[in-house]
C-alpha positions as a printed Julia matrix, in Angstrom:
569×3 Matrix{Float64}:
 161.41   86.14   44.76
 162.48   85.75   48.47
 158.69   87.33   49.44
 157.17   84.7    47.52
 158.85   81.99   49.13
 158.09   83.51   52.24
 154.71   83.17   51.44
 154.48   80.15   50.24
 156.39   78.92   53.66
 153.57   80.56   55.89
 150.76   79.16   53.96
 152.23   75.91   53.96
 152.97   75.53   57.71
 149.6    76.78   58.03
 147.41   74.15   56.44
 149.47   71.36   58.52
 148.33   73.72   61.81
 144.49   73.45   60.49
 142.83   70.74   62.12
 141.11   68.24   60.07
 138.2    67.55   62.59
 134.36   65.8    61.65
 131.98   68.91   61.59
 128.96   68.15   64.18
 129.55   65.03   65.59
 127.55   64.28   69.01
 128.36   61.26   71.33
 127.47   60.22   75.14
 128.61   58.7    77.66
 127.49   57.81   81.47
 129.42   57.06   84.59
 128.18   53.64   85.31
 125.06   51.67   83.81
 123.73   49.99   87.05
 122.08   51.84   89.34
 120.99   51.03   93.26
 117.45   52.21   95.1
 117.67   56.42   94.97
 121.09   56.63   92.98
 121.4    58.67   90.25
 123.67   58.41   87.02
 125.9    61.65   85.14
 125.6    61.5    81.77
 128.04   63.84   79.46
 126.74   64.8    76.17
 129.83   66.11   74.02
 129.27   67.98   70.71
 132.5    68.71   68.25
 132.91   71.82   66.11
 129.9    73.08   65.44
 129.46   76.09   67.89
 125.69   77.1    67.25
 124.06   73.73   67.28
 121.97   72.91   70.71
 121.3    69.31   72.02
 117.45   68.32   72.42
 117.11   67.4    75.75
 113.52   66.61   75.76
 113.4    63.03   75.32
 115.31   62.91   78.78
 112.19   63.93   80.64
 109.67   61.01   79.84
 111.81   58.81   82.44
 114.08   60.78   84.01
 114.43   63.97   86.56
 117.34   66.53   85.44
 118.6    67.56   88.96
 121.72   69.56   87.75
 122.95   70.47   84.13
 126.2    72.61   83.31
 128.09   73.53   79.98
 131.54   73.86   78.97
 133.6    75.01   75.95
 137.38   73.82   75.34
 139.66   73.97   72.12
 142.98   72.29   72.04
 145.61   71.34   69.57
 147.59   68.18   70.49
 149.87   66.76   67.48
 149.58   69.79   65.16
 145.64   68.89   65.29
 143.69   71.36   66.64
 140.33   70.17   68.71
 137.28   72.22   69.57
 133.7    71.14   71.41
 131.45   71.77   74.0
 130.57   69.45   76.86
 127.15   68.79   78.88
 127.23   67.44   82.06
 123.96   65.88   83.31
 122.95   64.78   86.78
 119.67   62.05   86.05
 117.76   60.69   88.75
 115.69   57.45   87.5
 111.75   57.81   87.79
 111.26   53.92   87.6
 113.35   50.68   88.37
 114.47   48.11   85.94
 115.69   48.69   82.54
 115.6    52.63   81.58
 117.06   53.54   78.11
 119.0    57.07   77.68
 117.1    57.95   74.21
 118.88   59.19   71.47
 120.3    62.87   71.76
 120.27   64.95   68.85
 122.25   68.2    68.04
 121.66   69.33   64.64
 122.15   66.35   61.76
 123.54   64.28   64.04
 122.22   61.89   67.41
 124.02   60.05   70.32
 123.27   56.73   70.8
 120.59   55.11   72.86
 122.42   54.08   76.59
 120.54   51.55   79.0
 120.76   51.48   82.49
 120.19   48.83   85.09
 118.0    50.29   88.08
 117.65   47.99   91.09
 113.89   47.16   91.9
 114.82   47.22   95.59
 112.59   49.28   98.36
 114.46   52.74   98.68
 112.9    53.02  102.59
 114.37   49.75  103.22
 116.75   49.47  106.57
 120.07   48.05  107.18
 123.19   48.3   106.12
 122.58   48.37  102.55
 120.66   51.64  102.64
 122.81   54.64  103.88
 119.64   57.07  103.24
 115.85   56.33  103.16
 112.21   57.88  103.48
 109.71   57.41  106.03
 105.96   58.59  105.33
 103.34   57.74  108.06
 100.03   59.03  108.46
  97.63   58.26  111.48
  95.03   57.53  111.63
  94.25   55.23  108.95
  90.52   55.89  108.38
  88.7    59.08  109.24
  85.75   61.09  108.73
  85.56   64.17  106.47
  87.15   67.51  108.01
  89.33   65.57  110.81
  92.57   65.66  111.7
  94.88   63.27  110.18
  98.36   63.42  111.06
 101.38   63.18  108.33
 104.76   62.19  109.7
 107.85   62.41  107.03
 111.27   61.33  108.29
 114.43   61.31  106.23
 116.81   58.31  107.68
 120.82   58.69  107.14
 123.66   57.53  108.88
 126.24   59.8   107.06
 126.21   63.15  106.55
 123.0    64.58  104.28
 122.68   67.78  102.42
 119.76   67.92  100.1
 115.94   69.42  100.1
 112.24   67.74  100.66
 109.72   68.64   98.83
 105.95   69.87  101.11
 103.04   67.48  100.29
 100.28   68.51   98.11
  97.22   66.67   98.7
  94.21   67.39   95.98
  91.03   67.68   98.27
  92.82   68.44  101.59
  94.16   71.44  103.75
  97.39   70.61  104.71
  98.87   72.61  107.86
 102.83   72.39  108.72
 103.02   71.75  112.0
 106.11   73.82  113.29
 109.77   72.98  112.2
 111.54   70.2   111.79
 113.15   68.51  114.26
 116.66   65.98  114.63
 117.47   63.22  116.41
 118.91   60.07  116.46
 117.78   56.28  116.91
 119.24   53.17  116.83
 117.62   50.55  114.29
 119.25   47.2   113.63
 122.26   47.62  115.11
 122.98   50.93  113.36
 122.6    54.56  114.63
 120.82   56.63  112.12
 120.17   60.39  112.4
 116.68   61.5   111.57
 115.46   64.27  110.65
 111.78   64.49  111.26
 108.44   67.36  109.54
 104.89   66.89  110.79
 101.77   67.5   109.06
  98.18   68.25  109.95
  95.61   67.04  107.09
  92.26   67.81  106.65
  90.6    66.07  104.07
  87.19   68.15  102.34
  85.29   65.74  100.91
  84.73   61.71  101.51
  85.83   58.56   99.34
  89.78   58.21   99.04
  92.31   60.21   99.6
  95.94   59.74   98.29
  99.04   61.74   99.5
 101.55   61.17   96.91
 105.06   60.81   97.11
 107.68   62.96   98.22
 110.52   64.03   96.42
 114.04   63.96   98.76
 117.01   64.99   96.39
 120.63   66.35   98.02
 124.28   64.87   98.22
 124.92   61.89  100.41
 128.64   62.29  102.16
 129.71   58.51  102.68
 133.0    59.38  104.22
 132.87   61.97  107.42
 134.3    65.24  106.4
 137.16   66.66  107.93
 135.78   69.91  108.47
 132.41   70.74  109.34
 131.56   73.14  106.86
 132.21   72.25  103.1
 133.27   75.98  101.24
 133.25   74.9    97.97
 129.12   73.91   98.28
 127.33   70.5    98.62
 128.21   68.81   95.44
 132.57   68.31   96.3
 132.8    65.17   97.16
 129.44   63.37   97.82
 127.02   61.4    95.69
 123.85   62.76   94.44
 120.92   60.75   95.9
 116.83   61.26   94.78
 114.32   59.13   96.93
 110.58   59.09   96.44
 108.16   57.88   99.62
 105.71   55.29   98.68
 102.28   57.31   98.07
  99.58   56.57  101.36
  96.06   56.06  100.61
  93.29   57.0   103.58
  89.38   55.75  103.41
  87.9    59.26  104.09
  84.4    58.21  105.63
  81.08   60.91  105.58
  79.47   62.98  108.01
  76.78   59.85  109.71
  73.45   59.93  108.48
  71.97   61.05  111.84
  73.93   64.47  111.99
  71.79   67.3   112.71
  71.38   69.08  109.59
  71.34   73.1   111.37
  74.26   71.71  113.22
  77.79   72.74  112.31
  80.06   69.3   111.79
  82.73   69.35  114.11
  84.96   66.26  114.43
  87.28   66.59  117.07
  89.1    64.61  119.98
  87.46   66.75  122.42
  85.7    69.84  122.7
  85.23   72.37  125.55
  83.44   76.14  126.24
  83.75   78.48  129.38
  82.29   81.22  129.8
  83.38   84.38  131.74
  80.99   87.21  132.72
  81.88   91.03  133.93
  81.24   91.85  136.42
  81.42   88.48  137.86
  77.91   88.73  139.62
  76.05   89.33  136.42
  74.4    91.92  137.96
  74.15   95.66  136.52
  72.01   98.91  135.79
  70.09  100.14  132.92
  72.14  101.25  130.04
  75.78  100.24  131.74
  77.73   97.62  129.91
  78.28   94.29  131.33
  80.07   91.79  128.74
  80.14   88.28  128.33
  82.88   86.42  127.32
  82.69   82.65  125.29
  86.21   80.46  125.14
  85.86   77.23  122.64
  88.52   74.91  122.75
  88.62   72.02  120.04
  91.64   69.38  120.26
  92.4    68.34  116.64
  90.82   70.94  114.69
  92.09   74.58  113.42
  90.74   77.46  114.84
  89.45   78.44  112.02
  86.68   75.33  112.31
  85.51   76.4   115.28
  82.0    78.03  115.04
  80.47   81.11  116.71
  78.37   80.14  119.83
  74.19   80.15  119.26
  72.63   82.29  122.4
  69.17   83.16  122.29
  68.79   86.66  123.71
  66.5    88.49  125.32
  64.84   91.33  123.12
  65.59   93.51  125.9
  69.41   93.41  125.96
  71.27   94.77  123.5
  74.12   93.17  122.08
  77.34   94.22  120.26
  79.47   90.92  119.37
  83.58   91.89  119.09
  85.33   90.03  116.29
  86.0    86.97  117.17
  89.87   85.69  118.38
  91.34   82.8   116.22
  94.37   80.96  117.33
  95.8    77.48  116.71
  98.67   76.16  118.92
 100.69   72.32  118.12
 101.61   70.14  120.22
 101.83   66.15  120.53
  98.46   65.39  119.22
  98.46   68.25  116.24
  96.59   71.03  116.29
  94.08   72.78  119.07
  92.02   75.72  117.99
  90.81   78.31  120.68
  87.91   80.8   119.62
  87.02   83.43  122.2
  84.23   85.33  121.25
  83.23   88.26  123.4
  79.78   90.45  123.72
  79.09   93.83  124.78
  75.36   93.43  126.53
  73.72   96.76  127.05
  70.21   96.49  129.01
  67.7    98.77  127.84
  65.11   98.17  131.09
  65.76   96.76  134.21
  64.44   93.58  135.59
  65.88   89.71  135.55
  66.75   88.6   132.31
  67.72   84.87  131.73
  70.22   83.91  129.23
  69.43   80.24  128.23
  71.63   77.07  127.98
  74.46   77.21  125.04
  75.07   74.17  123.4
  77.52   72.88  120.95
  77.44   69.51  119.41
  80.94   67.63  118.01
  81.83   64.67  116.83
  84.12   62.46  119.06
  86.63   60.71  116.6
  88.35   58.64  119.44
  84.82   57.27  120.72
  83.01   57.86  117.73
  80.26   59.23  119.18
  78.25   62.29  119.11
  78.85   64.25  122.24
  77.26   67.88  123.34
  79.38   70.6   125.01
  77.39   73.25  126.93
  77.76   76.34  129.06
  75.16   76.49  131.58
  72.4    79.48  131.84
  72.57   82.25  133.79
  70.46   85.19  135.08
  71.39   88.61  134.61
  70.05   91.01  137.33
  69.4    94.88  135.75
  68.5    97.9   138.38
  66.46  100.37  137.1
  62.93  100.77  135.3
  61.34   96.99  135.72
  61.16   95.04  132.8
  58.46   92.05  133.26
  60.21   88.37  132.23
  58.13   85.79  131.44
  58.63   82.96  133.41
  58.28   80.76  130.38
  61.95   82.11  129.44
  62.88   80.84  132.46
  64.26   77.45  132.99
  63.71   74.79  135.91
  67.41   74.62  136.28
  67.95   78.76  136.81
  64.55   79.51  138.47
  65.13   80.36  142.47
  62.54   78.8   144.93
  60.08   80.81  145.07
  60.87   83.31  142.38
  57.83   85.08  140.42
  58.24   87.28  137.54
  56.91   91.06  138.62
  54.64   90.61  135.27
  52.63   87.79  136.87
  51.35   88.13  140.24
  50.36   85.29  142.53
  46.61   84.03  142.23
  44.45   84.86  145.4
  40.89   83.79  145.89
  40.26   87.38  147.63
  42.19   89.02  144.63
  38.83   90.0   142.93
  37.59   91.61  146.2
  40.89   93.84  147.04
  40.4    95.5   143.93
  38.9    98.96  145.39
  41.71   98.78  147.68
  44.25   98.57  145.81
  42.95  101.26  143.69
  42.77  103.59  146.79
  46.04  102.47  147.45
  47.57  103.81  143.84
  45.66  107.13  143.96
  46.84  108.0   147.7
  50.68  107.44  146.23
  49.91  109.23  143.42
  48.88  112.5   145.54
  52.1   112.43  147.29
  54.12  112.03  144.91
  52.5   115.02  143.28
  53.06  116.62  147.03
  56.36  116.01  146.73
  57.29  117.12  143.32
  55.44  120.53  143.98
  57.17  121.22  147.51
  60.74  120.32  145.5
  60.12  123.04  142.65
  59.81  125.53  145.4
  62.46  124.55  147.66
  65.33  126.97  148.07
  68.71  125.8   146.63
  71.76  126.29  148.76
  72.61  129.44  147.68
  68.79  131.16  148.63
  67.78  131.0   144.38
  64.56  129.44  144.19
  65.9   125.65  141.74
  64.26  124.71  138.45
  62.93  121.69  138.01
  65.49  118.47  137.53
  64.65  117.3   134.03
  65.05  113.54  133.24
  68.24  113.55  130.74
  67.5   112.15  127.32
  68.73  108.32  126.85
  68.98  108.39  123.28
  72.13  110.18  123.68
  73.38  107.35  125.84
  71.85  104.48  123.49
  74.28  106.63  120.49
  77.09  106.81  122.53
  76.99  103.53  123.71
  76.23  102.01  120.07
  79.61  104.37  118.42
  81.94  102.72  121.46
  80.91   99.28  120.34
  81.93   99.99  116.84
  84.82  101.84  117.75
  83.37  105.15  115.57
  85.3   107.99  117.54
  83.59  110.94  115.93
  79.94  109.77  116.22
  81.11  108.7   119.78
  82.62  112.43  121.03
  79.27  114.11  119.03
  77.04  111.26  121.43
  79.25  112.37  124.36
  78.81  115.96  124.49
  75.14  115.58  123.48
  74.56  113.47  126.59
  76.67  115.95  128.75
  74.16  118.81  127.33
  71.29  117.21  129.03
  72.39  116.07  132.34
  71.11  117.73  135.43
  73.32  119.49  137.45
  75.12  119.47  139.64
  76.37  115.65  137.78
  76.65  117.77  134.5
  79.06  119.79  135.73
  80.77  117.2   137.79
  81.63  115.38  134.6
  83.15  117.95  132.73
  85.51  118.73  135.12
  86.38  114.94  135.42
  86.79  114.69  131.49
  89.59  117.39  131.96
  90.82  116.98  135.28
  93.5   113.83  136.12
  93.01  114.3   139.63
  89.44  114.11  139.71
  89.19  110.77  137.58
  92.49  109.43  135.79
  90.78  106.84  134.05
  88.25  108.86  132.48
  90.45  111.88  131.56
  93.04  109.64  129.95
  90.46  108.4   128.03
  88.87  111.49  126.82
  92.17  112.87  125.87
  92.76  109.33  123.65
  89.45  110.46  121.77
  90.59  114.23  120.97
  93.8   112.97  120.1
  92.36  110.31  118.28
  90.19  112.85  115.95
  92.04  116.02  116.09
  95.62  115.46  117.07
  99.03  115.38  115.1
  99.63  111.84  114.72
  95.88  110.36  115.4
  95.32  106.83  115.04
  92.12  104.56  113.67
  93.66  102.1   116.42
  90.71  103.85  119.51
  89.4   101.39  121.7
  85.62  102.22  122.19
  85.02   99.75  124.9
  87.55  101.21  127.31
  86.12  104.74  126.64
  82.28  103.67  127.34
  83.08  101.87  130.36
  85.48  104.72  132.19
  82.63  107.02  131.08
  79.77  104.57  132.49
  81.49  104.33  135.96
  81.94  108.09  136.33
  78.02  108.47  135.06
  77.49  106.12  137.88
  78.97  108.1   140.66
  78.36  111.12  139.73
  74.74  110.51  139.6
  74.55  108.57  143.11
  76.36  112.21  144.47
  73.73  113.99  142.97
  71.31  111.93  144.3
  73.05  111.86  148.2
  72.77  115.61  147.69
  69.3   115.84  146.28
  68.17  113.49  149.06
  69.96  116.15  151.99
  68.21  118.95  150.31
  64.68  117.79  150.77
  62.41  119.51  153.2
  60.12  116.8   155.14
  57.14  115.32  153.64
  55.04  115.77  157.05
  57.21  118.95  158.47
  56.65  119.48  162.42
  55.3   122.14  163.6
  57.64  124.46  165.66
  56.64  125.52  168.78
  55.73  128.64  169.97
């Protein structure tokens, strides 16, 4: 009996312990319903009892921005009635002014009801007193042509303490180029100091008609009382207000390319344009088959470097030329952004003689003047030793042509040249007979140790051309096969010269250091693809050089007389 009553006492205490709670129901509620220029408004969303039931927060979106959402559970029994629901809290930044309605909410069978909010229709970059925070977009010039430079500046304006982020710009139909960090400082305006914080932008629009940079987005947490400590631990949201400012959207009249534009002609609109050029050696002046390399530095004010075009030179079919990839950079400074393009050549004469290498122009587009406006480097001559190569003096210009100066492949008219003819005939035929005197006296002429010498062959330039033609594309195996091909058919004593030079530190450093990067390069432990031809061919081509005018000093020492005297007896 006493169980049952026991029982019956539990049960009974139990049902007045059980809550008698509505299943389901959803309401909402916001911290204020009028709104100023960038403030936003925290709406909390609670739902009671029923724990799988989600709210629909989708109709939120049409005209508002969800900056920060959290959830949170509680259950609690006040007055023998137990309570249990979940909470929402929602941070909602306004994407119009005027009157914006909080739609319905629904969760399950049931819906919250509709909220409206009062947004003011003030300008949120506004000055003065009445706006702690504001947004600054400015973009210069106002009108430009198609691939110039405009320049975006965005400045965030706050006279309390700001923590937030800024979204980039996206422009549809433009490259846009950050132009370095951001920078703070501080200004006064109306009485007020204001701290700024300050990103620049370099546009380039890529194709004509208008162009609209739309707004940008600046959401953080506005402080409106100084802090007592500099650093908040407990994150950006203690203690401030959320803020979300848009920038009024800038519109620019993109203009065309004028009608009179060269068509062949690369468009290059710029504030100003320049090109130097650097030759080595300095002199332009070299020998058959040595290297001498030009060097081509454009400079373009308010473009990127990757606008800047290659240089046109027309070159002589004589030279050979290797062109090294080309050297982009872009640096900023107070006028945006400057691209530098140094191109540089690797010119390789295949005859000797006087080789012109005409005017190089490059046409741009001045967008301060607007005007069309020509930079140029001027010609030069290039003076080769070796095996004469005749230049027609059409290739020639006025501007480059000495006093004077006649190509060897033209001769000057004479009115007696028909009549010299026989003589100069007899003239050629007497020079060939010594030189044939010559060559046989030299076969037969007793080296310096008493061994009758061979005769000096002419080494084979094809080897050279190949060597010269793997350096330039920095190739080190077809280079070292070139190398010791060409070694196989010098003449000694040069031959021999060289090899002990390509081994020997003390005999030429700067060619021995770069033989050994070569082997090391191709055969050694921890080889690298990083070889630098160019260095190799020209260490080699000064060593050819001197090595050849020894064996030439020595040749010339070793040679009887052509007209020997007689000794007396």
């Amino acid at each position: 009996m006493r169980r049952s009553q026991q029982k019956s006492t539990s049960l009974l205490l139990l049902l007045l312990v059980w809550p008698l709670t509505v299943w389901g129901a959803i309401t909402a509620e916001v911290d204020k319903t009028r709104l100023g220029p960038g403030e936003t408004v925290e709406l909390r969303i609670r739902l009671e009892g029923d724990r799988t039931a989600q709210p629909d927060l989708s109709p939120l979106e049409t005209h508002f921005d969800i900056l920060s959402r959290s959830q949170s559970a509680q259950t609690r029994i006040i007055n023998w009635k137990r309570e249990s629901f979940r909470e929402w809290t929602l941070v909602l930044a306004p994407k119009r002014t005027g009157i914006v309605v909080i739609p319905p909410i629904q969760a399950g069978q049931s819906s919250t009801q509709p909220i409206s909010l009062q947004v003011a229709a003030g300008d949120a970059g506004g000055s003065g007193p009445s706006a702690p925070v504001y947004l600054e977009a400015v973009v210069e010039p106002k009108r430009a042509h198609v691939q110039s430079q405009l320049l975006l500046s965005v400045r965030v304006v706050h006279r309390y303490e700001l923590e937030g982020n800024l979204t980039e710009p996206e422009v549809p139909g433009a490259v846009v180029e950050k132009l370095g960090d951001q920078r703070t400082y501080s200004e006064v305006r109306n009485g007020i100091r204001y701290r700024i914080t300050e990103r620049r932008y370099a546009i380039f629009p890529q194709r004509s008609g208008d162009l609209e940079i739309p707004p940008l987005v600046l959401t953080g947490t506005l402080h409106p009382q100084p802090q007592r400590f500099g650093f908040n631990p407990f994150g950006p949201s203690q203690g401030g207000k959320t803020i979300r400012l848009r920038s009024e959207p800038v519109r620019i009249a993109v203009l065309p390319r004028p009608n009179d534009w060269p068509a062949a002609a690369t468009w290059l609109p710029a504030r100003a344009v320049s090109m130097a050029a650097r030759w080595t050696p300095e002199n332009q002046q070299g020998r058959t088959g040595e290297p001498l390399v030009l060097q081509i530095t454009t400079e373009a004010e308010g473009l990127a470097a990757t606008q800047i075009p290659a240089p046109r030179i027309d070159w002589p079919a004589a030279l050979q030329v290797y062109p090294d990839k080309a050297v982009q950079d872009s640096e900023i400074g107070a006028n945006g952004l400057t691209g530098t393009r140094v191109d540089r050549y690797t010119v390789i004469p295949s005859q000797g003689g006087r080789y012109v290498i005409p005017e190089i122009r490059l046409p741009w587009w001045n967008t301060t003047t607007q005007r069309r406006e020509i930079s140029r480097v001027p010609a030069v001559q290039l003076q080769v030793e070796g095996m004469a190569a005749p230049v027609p003096e059409s290739q020639a210009p006025d501007s480059v042509r000495p006093p004077g100066f006649a190509p060897s492949s033209q001769p000057a008219a004479s009115a007696t040249g028909g009549k010299a003819l026989p003589w100069i005939l007899c003239v050629l035929l007497g020079i060939g007979w010594a030189v044939t005197t010559w060559l046989l006296l030299r076969r037969n002429q007793p080296t310096r140790d008493g061994m009758v010498g061979p005769r000096r062959e002419v080494p084979d330039e094809r080897h050279w051309y190949a060597l010269a033609r793997a350096c330039r594309e920095n190739r080190a195996g077809e280079a070292y096969r070139a190398a010791l091909g060409w070694l196989r058919e010098l003449p000694e004593p040069a031959a021999t010269a060289l090899r002990r030079a390509l081994n020997d530190a003390s005999t030429d450093a700067a060619l021995a250091s770069a033989w050994r990067e070569l082997e090391n390069g191709l055969y050694g432990r921890g080889r690298s693809a990083a070889w630098d031809g160019l260095q190799f061919f020209q260490a080699i081509s000064h060593a050819r050089k001197r090595c050849l005018e020894t064996d030439r000093q020595l040749t010339g020492e070793a040679l009887p007389p052509l007209y020997p005297r007689k000794q007396a007896t």
